[in-house]
ZADO-1210 file (C-alpha; in nm, 4 decimals, padded with zeros to 6 digits):
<atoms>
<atom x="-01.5024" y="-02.3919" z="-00.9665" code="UNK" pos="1"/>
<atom x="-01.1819" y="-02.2418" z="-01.0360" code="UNK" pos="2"/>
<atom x="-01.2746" y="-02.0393" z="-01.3603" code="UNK" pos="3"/>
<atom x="-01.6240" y="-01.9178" z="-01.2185" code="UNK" pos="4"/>
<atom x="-01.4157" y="-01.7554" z="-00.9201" code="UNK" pos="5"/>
<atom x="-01.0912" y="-01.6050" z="-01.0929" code="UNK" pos="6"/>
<atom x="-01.3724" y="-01.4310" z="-01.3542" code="UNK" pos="7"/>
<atom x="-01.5799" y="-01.3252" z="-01.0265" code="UNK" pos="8"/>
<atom x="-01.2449" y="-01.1819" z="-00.8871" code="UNK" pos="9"/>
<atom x="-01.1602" y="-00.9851" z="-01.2227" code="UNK" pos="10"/>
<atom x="-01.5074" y="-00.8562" z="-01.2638" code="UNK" pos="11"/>
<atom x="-01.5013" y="-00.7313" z="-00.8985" code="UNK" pos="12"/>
<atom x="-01.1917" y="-00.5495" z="-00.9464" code="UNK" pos="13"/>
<atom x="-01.2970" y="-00.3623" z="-01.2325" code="UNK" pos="14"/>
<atom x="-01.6277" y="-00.2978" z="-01.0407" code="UNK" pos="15"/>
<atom x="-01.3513" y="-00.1636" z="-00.7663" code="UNK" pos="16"/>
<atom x="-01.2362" y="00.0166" z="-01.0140" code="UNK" pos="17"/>
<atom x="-01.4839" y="00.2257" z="-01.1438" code="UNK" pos="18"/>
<atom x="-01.6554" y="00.2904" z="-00.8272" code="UNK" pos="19"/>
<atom x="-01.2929" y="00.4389" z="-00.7229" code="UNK" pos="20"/>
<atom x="-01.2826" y="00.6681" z="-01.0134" code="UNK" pos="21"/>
<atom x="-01.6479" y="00.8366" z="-00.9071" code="UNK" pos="22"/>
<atom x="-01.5194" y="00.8253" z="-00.5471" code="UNK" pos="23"/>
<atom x="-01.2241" y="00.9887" z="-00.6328" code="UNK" pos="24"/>
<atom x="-01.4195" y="01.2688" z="-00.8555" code="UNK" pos="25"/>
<atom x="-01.6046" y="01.3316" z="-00.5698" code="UNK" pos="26"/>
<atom x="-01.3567" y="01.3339" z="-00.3081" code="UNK" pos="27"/>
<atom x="-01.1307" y="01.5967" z="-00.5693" code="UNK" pos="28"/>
<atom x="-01.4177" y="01.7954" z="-00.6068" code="UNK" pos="29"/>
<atom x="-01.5222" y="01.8554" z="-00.2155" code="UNK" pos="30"/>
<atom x="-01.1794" y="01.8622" z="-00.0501" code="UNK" pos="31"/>
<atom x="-01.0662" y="02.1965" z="00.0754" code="UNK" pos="32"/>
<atom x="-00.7164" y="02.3379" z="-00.0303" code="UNK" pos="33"/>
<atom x="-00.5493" y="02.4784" z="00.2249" code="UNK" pos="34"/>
<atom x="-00.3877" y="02.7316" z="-00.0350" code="UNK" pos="35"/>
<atom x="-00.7545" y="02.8830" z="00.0229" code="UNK" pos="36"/>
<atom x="-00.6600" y="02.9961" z="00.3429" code="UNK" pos="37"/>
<atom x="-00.3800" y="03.2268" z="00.3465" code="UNK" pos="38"/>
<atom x="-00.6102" y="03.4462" z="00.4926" code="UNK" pos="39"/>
<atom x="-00.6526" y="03.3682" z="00.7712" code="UNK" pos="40"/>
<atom x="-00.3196" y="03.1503" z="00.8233" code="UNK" pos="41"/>
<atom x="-00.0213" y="03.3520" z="00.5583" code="UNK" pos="42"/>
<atom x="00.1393" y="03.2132" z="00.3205" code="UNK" pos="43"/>
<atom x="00.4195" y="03.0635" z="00.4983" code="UNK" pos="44"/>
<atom x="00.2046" y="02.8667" z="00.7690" code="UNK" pos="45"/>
<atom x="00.0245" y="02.7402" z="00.5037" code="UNK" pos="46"/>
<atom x="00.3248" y="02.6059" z="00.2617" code="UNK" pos="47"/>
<atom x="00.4528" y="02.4358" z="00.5652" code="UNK" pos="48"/>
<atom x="00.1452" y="02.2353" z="00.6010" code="UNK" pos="49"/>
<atom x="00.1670" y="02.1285" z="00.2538" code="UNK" pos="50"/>
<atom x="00.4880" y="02.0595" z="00.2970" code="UNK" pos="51"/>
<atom x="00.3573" y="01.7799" z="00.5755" code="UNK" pos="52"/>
<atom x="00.1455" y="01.6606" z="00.3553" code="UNK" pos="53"/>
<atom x="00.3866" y="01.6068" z="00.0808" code="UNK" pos="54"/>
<atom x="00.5877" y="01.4068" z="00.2956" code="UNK" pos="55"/>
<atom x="00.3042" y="01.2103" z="00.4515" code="UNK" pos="56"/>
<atom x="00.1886" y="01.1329" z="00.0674" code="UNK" pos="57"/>
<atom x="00.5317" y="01.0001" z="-00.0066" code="UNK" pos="58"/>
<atom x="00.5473" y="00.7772" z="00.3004" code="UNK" pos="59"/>
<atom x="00.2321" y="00.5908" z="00.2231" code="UNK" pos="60"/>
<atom x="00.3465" y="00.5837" z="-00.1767" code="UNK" pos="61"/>
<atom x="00.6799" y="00.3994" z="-00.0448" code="UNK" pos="62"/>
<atom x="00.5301" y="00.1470" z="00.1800" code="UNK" pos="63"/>
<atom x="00.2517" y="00.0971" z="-00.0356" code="UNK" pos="64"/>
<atom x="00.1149" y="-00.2721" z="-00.1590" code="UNK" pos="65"/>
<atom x="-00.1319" y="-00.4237" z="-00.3937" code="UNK" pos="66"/>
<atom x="-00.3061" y="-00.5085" z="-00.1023" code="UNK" pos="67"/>
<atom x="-00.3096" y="-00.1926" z="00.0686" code="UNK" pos="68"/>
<atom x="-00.3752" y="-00.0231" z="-00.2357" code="UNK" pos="69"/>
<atom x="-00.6801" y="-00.2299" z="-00.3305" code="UNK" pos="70"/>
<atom x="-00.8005" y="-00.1424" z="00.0809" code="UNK" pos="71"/>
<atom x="-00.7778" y="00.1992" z="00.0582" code="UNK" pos="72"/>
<atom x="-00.9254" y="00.2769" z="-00.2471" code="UNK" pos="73"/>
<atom x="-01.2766" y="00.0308" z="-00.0861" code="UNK" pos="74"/>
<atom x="-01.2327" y="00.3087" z="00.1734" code="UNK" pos="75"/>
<atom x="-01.2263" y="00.5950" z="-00.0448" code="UNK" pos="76"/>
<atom x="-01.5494" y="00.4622" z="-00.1866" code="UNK" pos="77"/>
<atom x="-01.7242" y="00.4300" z="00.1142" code="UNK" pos="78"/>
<atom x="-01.5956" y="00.7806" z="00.2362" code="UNK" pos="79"/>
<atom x="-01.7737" y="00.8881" z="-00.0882" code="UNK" pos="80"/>
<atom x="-02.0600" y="00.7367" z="-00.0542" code="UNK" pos="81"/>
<atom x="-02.1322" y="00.8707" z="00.2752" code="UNK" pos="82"/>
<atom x="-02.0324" y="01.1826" z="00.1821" code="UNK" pos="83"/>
<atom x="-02.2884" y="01.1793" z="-00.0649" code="UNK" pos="84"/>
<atom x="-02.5701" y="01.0380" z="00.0991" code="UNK" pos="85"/>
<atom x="-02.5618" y="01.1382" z="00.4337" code="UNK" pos="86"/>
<atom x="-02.7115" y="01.4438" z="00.2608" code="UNK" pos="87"/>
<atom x="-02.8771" y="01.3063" z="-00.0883" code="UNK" pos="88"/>
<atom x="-03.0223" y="00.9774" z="00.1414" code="UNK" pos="89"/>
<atom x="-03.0533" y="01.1595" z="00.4775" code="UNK" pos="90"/>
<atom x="-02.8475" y="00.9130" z="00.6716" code="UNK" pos="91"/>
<atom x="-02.8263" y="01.1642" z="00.9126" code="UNK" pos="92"/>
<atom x="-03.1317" y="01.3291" z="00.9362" code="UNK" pos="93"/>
<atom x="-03.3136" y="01.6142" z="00.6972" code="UNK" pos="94"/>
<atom x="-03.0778" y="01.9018" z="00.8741" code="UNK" pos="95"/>
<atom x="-02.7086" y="01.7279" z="00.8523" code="UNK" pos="96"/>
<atom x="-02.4491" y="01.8563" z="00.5337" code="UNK" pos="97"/>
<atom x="-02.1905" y="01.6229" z="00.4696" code="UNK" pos="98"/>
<atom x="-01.8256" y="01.8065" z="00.4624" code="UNK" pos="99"/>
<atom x="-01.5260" y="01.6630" z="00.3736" code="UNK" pos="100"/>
<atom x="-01.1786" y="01.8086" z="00.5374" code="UNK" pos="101"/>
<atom x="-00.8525" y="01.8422" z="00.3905" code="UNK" pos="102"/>
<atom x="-00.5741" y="01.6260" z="00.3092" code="UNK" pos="103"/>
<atom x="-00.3773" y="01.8577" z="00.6119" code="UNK" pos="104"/>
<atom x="-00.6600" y="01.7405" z="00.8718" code="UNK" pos="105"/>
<atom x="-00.6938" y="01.4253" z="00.7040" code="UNK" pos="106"/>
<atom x="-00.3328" y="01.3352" z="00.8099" code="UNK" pos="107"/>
<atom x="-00.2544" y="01.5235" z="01.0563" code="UNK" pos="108"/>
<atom x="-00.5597" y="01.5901" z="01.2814" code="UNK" pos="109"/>
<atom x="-00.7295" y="01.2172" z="01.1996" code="UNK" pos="110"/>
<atom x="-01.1136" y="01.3665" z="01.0575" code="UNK" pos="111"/>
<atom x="-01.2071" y="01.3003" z="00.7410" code="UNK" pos="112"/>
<atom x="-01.5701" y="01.4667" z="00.7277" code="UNK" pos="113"/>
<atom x="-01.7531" y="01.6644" z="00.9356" code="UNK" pos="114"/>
<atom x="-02.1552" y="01.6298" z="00.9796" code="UNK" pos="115"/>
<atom x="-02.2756" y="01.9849" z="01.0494" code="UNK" pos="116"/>
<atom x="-02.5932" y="01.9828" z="01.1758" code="UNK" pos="117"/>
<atom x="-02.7856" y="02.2773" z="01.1251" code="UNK" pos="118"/>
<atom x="-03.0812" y="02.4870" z="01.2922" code="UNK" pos="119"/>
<atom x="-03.2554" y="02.7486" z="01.1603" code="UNK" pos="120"/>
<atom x="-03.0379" y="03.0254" z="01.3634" code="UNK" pos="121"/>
<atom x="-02.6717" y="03.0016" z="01.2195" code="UNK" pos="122"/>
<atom x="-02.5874" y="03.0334" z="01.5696" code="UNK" pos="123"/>
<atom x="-02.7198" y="02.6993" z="01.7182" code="UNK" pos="124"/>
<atom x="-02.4990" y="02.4520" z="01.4408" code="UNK" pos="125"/>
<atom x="-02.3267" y="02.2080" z="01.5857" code="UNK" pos="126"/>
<atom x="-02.0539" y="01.9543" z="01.4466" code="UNK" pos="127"/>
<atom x="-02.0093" y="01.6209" z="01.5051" code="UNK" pos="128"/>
<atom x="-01.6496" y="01.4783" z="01.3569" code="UNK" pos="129"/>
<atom x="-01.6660" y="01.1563" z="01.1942" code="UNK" pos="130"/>
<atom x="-01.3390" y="00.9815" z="01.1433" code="UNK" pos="131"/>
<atom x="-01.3748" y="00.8189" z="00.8617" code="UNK" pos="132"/>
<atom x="-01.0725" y="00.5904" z="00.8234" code="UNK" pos="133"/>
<atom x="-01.2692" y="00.2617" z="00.7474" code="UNK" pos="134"/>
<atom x="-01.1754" y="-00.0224" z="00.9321" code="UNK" pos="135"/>
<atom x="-01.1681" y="-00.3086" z="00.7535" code="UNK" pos="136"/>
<atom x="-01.0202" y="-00.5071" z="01.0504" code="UNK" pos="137"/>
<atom x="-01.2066" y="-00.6869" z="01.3585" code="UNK" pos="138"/>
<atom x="-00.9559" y="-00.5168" z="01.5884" code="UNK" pos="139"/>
<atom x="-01.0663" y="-00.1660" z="01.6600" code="UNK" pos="140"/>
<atom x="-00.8334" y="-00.1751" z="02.0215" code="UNK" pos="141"/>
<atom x="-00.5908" y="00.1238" z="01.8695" code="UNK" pos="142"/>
<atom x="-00.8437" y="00.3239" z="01.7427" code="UNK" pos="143"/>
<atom x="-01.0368" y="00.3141" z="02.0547" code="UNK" pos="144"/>
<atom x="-00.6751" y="00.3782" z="02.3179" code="UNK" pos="145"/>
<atom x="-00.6243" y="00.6542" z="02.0671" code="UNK" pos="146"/>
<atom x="-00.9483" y="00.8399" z="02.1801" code="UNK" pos="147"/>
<atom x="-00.9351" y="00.7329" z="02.5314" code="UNK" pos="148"/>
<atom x="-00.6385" y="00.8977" z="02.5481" code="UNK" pos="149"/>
<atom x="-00.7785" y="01.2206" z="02.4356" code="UNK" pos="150"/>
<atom x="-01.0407" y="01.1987" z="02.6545" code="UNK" pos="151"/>
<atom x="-00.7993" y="01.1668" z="02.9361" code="UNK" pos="152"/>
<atom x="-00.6032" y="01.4750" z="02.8487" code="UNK" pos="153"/>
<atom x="-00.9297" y="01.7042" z="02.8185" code="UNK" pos="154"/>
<atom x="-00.9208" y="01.7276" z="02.4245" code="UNK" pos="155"/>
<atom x="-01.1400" y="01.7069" z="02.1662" code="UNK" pos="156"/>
<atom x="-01.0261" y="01.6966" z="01.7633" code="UNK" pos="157"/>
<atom x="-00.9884" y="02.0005" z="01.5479" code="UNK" pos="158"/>
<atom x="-01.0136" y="02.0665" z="01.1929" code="UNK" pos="159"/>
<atom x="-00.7854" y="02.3278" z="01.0983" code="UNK" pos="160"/>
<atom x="-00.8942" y="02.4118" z="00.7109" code="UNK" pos="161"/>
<atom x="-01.2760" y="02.4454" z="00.7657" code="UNK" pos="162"/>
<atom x="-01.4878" y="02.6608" z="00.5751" code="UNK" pos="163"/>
<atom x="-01.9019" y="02.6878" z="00.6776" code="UNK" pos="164"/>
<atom x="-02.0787" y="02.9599" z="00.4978" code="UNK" pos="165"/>
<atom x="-02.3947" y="02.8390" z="00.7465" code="UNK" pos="166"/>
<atom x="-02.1777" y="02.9368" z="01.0230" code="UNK" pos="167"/>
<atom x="-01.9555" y="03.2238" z="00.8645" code="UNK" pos="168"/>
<atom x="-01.6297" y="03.0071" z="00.9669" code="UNK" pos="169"/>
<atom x="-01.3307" y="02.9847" z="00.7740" code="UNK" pos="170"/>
<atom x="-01.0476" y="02.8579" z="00.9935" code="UNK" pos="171"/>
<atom x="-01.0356" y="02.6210" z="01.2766" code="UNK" pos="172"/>
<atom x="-01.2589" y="02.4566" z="01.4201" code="UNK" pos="173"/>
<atom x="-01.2162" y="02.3274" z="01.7464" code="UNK" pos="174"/>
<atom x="-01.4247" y="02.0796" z="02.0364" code="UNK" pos="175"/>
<atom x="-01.5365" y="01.8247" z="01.7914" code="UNK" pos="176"/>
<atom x="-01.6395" y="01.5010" z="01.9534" code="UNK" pos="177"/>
<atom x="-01.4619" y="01.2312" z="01.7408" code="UNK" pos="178"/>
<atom x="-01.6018" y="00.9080" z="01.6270" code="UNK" pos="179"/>
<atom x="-01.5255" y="00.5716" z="01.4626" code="UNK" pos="180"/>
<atom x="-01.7363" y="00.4445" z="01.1648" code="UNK" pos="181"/>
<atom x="-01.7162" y="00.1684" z="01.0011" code="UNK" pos="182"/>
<atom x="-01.8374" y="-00.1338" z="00.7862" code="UNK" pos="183"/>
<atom x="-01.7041" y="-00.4371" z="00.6671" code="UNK" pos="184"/>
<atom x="-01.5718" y="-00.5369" z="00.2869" code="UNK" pos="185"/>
<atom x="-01.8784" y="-00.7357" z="00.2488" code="UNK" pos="186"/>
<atom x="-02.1268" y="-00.3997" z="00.2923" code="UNK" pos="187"/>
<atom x="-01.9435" y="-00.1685" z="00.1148" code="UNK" pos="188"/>
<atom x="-01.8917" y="-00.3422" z="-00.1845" code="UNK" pos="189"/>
<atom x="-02.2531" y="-00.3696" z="-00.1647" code="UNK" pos="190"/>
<atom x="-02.3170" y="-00.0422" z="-00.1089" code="UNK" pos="191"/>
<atom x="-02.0770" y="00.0563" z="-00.4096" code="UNK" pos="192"/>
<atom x="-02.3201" y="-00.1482" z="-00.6092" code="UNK" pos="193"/>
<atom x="-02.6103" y="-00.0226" z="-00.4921" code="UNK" pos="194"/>
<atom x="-02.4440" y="00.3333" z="-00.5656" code="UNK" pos="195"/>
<atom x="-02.2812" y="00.2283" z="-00.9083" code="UNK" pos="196"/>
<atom x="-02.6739" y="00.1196" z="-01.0092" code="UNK" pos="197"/>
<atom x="-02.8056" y="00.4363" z="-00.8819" code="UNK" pos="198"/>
<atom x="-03.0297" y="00.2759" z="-00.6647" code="UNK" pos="199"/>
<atom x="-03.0990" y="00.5674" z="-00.5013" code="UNK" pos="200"/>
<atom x="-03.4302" y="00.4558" z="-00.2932" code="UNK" pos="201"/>
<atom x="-03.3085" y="00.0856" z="-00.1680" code="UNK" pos="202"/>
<atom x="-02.9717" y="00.3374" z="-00.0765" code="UNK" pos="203"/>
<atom x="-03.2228" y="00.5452" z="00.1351" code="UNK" pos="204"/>
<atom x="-03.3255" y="00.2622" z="00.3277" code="UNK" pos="205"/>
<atom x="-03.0188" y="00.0596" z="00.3793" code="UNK" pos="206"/>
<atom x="-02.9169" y="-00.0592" z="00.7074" code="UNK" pos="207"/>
<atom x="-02.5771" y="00.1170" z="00.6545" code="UNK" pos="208"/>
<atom x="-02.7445" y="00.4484" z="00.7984" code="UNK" pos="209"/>
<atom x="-02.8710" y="00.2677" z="01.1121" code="UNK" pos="210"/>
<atom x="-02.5004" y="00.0808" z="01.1513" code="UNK" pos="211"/>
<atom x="-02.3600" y="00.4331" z="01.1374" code="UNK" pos="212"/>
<atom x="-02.5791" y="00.6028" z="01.3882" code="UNK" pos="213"/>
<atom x="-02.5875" y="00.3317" z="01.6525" code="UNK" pos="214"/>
<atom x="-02.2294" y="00.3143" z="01.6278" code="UNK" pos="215"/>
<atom x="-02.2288" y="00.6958" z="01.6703" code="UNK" pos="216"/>
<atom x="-02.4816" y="00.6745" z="01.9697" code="UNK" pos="217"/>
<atom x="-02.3113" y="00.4131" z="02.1272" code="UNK" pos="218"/>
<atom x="-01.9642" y="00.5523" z="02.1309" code="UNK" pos="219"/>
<atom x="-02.1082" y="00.8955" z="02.2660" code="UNK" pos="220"/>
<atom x="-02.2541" y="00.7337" z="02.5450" code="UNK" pos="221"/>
<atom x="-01.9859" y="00.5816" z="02.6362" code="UNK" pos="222"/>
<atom x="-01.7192" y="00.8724" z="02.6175" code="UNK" pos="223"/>
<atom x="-01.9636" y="01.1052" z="02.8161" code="UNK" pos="224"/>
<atom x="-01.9160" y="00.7937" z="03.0923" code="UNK" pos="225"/>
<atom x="-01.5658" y="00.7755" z="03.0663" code="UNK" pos="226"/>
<atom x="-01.5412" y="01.1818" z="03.0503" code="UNK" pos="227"/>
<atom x="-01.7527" y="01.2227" z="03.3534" code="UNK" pos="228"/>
<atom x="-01.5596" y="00.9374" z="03.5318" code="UNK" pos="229"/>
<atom x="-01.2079" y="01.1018" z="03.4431" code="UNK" pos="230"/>
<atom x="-01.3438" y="01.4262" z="03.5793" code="UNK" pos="231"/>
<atom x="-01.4060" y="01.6305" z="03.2326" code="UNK" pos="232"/>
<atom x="-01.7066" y="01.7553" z="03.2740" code="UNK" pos="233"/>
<atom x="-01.7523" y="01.9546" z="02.9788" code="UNK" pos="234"/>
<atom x="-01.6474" y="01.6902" z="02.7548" code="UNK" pos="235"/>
<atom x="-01.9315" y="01.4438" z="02.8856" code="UNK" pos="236"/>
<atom x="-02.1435" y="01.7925" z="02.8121" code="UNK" pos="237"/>
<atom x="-02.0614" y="01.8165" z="02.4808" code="UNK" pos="238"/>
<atom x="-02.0706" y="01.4368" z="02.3732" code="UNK" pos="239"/>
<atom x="-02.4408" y="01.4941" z="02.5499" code="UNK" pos="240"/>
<atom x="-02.4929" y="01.7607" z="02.3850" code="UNK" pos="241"/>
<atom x="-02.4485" y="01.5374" z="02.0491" code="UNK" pos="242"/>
<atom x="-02.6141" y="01.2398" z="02.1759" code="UNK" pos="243"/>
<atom x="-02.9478" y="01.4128" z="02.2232" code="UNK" pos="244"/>
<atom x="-02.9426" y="01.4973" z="01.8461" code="UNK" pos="245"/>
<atom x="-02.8079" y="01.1487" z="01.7312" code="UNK" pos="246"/>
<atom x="-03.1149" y="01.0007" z="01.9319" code="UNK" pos="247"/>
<atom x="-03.3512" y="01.2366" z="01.8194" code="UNK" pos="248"/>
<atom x="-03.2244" y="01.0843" z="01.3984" code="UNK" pos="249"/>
<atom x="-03.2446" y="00.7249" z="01.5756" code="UNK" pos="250"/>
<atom x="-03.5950" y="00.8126" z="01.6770" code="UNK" pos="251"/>
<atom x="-03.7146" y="00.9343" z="01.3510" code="UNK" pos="252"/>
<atom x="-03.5743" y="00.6689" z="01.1509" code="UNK" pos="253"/>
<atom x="-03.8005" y="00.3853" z="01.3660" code="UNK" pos="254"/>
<atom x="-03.9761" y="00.2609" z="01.0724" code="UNK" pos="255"/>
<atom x="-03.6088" y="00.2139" z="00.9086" code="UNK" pos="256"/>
<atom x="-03.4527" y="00.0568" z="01.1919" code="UNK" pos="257"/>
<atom x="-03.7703" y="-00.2154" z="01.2448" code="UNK" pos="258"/>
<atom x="-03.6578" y="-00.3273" z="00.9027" code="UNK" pos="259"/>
<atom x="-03.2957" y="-00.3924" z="00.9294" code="UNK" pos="260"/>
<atom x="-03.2322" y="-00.4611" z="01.3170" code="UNK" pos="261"/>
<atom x="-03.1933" y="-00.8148" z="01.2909" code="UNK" pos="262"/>
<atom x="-02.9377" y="-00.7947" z="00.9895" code="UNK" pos="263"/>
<atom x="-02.6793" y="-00.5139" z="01.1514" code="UNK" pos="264"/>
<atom x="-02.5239" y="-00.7923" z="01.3146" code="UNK" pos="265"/>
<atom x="-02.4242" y="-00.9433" z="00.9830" code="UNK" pos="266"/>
<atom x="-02.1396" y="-00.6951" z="00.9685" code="UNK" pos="267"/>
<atom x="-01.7969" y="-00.7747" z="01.1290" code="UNK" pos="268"/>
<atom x="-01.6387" y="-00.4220" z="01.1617" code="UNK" pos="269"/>
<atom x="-02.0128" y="-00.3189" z="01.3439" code="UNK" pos="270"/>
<atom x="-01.9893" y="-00.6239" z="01.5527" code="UNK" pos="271"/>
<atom x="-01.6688" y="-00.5296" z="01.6542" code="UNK" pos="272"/>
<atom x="-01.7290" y="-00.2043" z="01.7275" code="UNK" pos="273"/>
<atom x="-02.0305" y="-00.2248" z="01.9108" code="UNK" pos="274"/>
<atom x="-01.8780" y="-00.5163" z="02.1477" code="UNK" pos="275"/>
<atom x="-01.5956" y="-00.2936" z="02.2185" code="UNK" pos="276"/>
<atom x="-01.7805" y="-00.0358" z="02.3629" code="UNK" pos="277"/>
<atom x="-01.9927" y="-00.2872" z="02.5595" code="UNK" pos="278"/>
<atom x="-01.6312" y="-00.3952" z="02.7304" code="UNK" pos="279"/>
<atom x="-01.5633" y="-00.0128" z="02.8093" code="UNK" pos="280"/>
<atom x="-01.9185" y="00.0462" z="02.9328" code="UNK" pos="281"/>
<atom x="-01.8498" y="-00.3262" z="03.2202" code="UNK" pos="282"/>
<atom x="-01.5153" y="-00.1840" z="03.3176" code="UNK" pos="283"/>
<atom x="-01.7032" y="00.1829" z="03.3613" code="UNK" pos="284"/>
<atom x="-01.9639" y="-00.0130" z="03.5498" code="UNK" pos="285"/>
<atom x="-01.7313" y="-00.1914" z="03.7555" code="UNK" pos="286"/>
<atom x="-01.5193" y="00.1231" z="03.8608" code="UNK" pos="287"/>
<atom x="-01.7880" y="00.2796" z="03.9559" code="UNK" pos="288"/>
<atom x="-01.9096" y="-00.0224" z="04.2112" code="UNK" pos="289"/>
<atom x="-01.5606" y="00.0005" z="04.3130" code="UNK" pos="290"/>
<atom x="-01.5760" y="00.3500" z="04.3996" code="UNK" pos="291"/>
</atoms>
């Protein structure tokens, strides 16, 4: 067995490998450049942000390792491929665009994409952040702390390079309601072969789109909870505000979601995820009894 598996291992590397260079074209190609924004920022806010990111790059190039290496570019690839068919696919519904951030808000604001979901009036778009650092791990605790803090001090994440010609914004964008997506090794290398193949109608129908949204839905439910328990009420309006268009994609996507609810459970990272939130929602439950 030990030939079949070291061949299996080089031919999924090179499959790595070439999904990483479309990922990357397509990540290069949609990424804003903050040197596009000297108006409205100057010149000299601007170079110092780049200067951040320079020194961010060179901190991750330093500690870098094969294996770290081979992880991030698996989430590059799945940051690609939603990217690309949250809109082509309509993961997230007929009226959500798919738009990647830059490297500034990347590393220093934590959002990787935004879904802007739009209306027929510019004026009633919303955005809903997705950060899209895949988690490849079982543990999502420090993810989780990290927006329970926010939550506690009244904020909401910002994207500070943003450009919407829907909405006529180029600049900041502020109040986004941040979430957590994720998927496991397992269903992203699947997915990257799916996408490699161009399989773009078994791609429409995956049960990657329902993992996303439920994971979506689940975490806004449970920070409009917490929100409203902490006392900040217009953060549980806004993550309402979200959840009533999340549900309404749920809803629409039945037929989808009759196919593929017994298999969502096959991935770790949306096990984990889910059965975090379930934890948050007892203690919730219980504080509230309490009180």
């Amino acid at each position: 067995m030990g030939t079949p598996s070291f061949e299996g291992a080089v031919l999924e590397k090179a499959d790595i490998d070439m999904a990483y260079e479309r990922a990357r074209k397509i990540l290069d190609g949609e990424t804003p450049r903050e040197e596009n924004f000297i108006e409205p920022y100057g010149k000299e806010n601007v170079d110092r942000d780049l200067a951040r990111v320079g020194k961010r790059e060179a901190e991750f190039a330093r500690s870098e390792t094969p294996h770290s290496r081979e992880l991030k570019k698996i989430a590059e690839i799945f940051e690609a491929i939603v990217l690309e068919n949250g809109e082509l696919a309509n993961w997230f519904g007929g009226n959500a665009f798919t738009i990647k951030t830059s490297k500034y808000d990347d590393y220093e604001n934590g959002v990787d994409a935004v879904i802007e979901f739009r209306g027929e009036d510019p004026g009633t778009a919303s955005y809903l952040g997705l950060a899209a650092d895949i988690t490849f791990s079982s543990d999502t605790t420090q993810k989780f702390d990290r927006l329970r803090e926010q939550i506690e001090k009244g904020e909401l994440a910002k994207v500070k390079y943003f450009h919407s010609e829907h909405m006529n914004i180029h600049g900041q964008l502020s109040k986004l309601p941040e979430v957590i997506i994720g998927a496991d090794r397992k269903t992203v290398l699947e997915l990257a072969d799916l996408w490699m193949e161009n399989e773009k109608k078994v791609l429409a129908e995956h049960k990657i789109q329902i993992m996303i949204l439920e994971q979506v839905r689940a975490q806004l439910e449970t920070f409009a909870l917490y929100a409203q328990h902490m006392g900040k009420n217009d953060l549980a309006a806004i993550f309402r505000d979200r959840l009533i268009i999340v549900q309404r994609i749920i809803g629409d996507k039945k037929e989808i979601f009759e196919k593929v609810k017994f298999d969502l459970m096959d991935d770790q990272v949306h096990v984990s995820i889910m059965g975090f939130l379930r934890a948050w929602n007892a203690e919730l439950s219980k504080a509230r009894q309490v009180a």
